[in-house]
C-alpha positions in Angstrom: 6.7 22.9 -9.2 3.1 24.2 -9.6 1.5 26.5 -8.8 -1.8 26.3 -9.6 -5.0 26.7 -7.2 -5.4 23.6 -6.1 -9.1 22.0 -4.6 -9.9 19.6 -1.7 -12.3 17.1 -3.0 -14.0 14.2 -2.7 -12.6 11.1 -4.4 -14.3 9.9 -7.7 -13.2 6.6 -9.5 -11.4 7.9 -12.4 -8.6 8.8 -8.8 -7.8 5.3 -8.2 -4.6 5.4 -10.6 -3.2 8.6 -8.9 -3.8 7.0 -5.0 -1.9 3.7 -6.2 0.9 6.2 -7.6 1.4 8.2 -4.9 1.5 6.1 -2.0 4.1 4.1 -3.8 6.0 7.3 -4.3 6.1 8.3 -0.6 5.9 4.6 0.8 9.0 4.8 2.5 9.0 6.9 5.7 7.5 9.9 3.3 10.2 9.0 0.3 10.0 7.0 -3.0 9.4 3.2 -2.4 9.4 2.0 -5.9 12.6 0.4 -6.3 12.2 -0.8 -2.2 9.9 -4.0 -3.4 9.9 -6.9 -5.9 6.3 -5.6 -6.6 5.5 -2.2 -4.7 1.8 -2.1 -5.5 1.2 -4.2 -2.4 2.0 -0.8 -0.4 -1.4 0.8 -2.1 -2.7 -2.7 -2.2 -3.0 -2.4 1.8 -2.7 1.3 2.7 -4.5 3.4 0.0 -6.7 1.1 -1.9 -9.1 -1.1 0.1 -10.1 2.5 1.7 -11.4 3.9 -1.9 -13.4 0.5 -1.9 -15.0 0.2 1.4 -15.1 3.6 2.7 -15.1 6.0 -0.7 -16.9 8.6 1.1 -13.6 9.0 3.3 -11.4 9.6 1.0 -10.7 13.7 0.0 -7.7 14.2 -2.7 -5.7 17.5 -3.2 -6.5 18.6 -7.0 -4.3 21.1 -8.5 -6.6 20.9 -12.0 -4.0 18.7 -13.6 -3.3 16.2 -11.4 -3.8 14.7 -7.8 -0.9 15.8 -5.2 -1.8 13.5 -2.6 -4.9 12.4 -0.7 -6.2 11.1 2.9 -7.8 7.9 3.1 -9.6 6.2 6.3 -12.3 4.8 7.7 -14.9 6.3 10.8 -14.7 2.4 12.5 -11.7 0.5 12.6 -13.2 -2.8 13.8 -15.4 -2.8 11.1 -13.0 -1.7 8.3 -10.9 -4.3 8.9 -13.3 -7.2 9.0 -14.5 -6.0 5.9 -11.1 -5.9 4.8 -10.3 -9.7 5.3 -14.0 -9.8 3.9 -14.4 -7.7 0.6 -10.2 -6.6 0.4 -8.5 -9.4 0.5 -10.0 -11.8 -1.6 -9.3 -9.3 -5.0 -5.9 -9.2 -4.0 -4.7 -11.6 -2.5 -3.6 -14.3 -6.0 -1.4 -11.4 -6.4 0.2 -11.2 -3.6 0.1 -14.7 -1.9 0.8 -15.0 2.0 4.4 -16.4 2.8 5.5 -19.4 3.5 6.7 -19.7 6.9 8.0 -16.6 8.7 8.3 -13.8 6.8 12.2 -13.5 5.7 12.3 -10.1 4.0 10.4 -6.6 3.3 8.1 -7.8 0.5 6.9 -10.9 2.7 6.2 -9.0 5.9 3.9 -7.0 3.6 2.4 -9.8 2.2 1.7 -11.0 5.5 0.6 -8.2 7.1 -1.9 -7.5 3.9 -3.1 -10.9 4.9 -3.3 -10.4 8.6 -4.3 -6.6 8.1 -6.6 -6.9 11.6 -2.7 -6.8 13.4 -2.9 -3.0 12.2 -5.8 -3.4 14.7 -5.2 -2.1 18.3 -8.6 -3.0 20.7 -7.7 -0.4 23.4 -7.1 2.5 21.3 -10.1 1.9 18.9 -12.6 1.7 21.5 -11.6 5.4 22.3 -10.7 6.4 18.5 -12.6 4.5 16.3 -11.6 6.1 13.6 -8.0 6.0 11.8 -6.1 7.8 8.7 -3.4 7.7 6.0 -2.3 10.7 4.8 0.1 11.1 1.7 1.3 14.4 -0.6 3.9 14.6 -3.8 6.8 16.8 -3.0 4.9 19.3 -5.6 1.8 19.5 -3.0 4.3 19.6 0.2 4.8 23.1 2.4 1.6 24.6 0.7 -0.8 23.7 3.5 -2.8 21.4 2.0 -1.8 18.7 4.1 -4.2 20.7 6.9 -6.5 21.4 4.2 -6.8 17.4 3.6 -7.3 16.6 7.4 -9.9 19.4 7.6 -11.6 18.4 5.3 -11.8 14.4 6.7 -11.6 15.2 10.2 -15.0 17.5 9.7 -16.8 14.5 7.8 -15.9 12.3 10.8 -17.7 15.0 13.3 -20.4 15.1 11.0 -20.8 11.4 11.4 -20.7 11.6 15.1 -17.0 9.7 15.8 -15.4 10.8 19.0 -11.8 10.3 17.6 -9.4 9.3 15.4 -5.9 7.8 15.5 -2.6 6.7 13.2 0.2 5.1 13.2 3.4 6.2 11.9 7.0 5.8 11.6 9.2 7.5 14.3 11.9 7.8 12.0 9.3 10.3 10.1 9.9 13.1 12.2 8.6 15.4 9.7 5.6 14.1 9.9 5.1 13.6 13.0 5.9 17.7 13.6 2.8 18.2 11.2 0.5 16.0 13.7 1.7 17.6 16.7 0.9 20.9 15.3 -2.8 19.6 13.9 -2.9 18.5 17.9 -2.7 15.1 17.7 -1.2 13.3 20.9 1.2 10.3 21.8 -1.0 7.0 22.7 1.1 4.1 22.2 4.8 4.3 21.5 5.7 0.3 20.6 8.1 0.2 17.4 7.8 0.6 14.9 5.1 1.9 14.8 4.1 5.2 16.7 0.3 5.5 17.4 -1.0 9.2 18.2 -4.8 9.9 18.3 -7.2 13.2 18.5 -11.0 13.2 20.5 -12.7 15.0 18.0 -15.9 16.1 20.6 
């Protein structure tokens, strides 16, 4: 494990391969995904990449001089990121992974799916209050040194700065580690529908 000082920075290009690598390595409630999927890249294919596309400025990584620990990745306006999602998005992924057939009958097709249907992530009634939403993600390397607050600081400032009056996620109940870490960052319960948890934060 390192030690090294490590930086909270913005995102640059030359990133991209470390945000497609680590959401695949803690794409399963916080634990390694990769051998979960016939082709795990649609996990940073829906949740880590299209926000480095459309919303760039958004994204802060953890930086330890050698490599990137983990990141945070969202958008100030849901509504819009995800029409620009089905927009811009999909259209450079979506030969790669193709929608399903039918209903989807397994783990990799209900990602397909929802990568081509990414507006279900959408919920109306809690955007209009919390516009914005996040995904946060660390190596075990970067875990237990506090730079998972150091990451939300760091995005949760540039979304005051912008003016947006909150922001919301949605997580995995079974992830109860994380959801500690949001409770103490003082993020509360909105809408508890499995399986997916949605807590949110007014950031006025």
């Amino acid at each position: 494990m390192t030690n090294s000082p490590v930086t909270i920075r913005g995102y640059r290009p030359t990133d991209h391969a470390a945000l497609h690598e680590i959401c695949i390595r803690t794409g399963h409630v916080g634990e390694d995904a990769s051998d979960r999927f016939k082709d795990p890249a649609i996990l940073p294919a829906i949740f880590a990449e299209p926000y480095a596309e459309l919303e760039p400025e958004l994204v802060f990584v953890a930086d330890d001089g050698e490599r990137v620990l983990g990141y945070i990745v969202g958008t100030a306006d849901s509504t819009r990121f995800f029409a620009e999602f089905r927009e811009r998005w999909l259209p450079t992924v979506a030969e790669r992974f193709p929608a399903p057939v039918g209903e989807p009958a397994d783990a990799d097709e209900h990602l397909r799916h929802l990568l081509h249907h990414a507006e279900l992530m959408l919920v109306p009634e809690i955007a209009a209050e919390f516009p914005a939403h996040l995904h946060i993600d660390l190596l075990p390397p970067g875990q237990g040194r506090g730079l998972g607050r150091r990451l939300m600081t760091a995005f949760l400032d540039a979304l005051r700065e912008r003016g947006v009056p909150g922001v919301h996620l949605g997580m995995n109940p079974a992830n109860t580690r994380a959801r500690a870490f949001y409770d103490r960052l003082g993020f509360v319960p909105l809408r508890q529908v499995d399986p997916t948890h949605h807590l949110g934060m007014r950031l006025g």
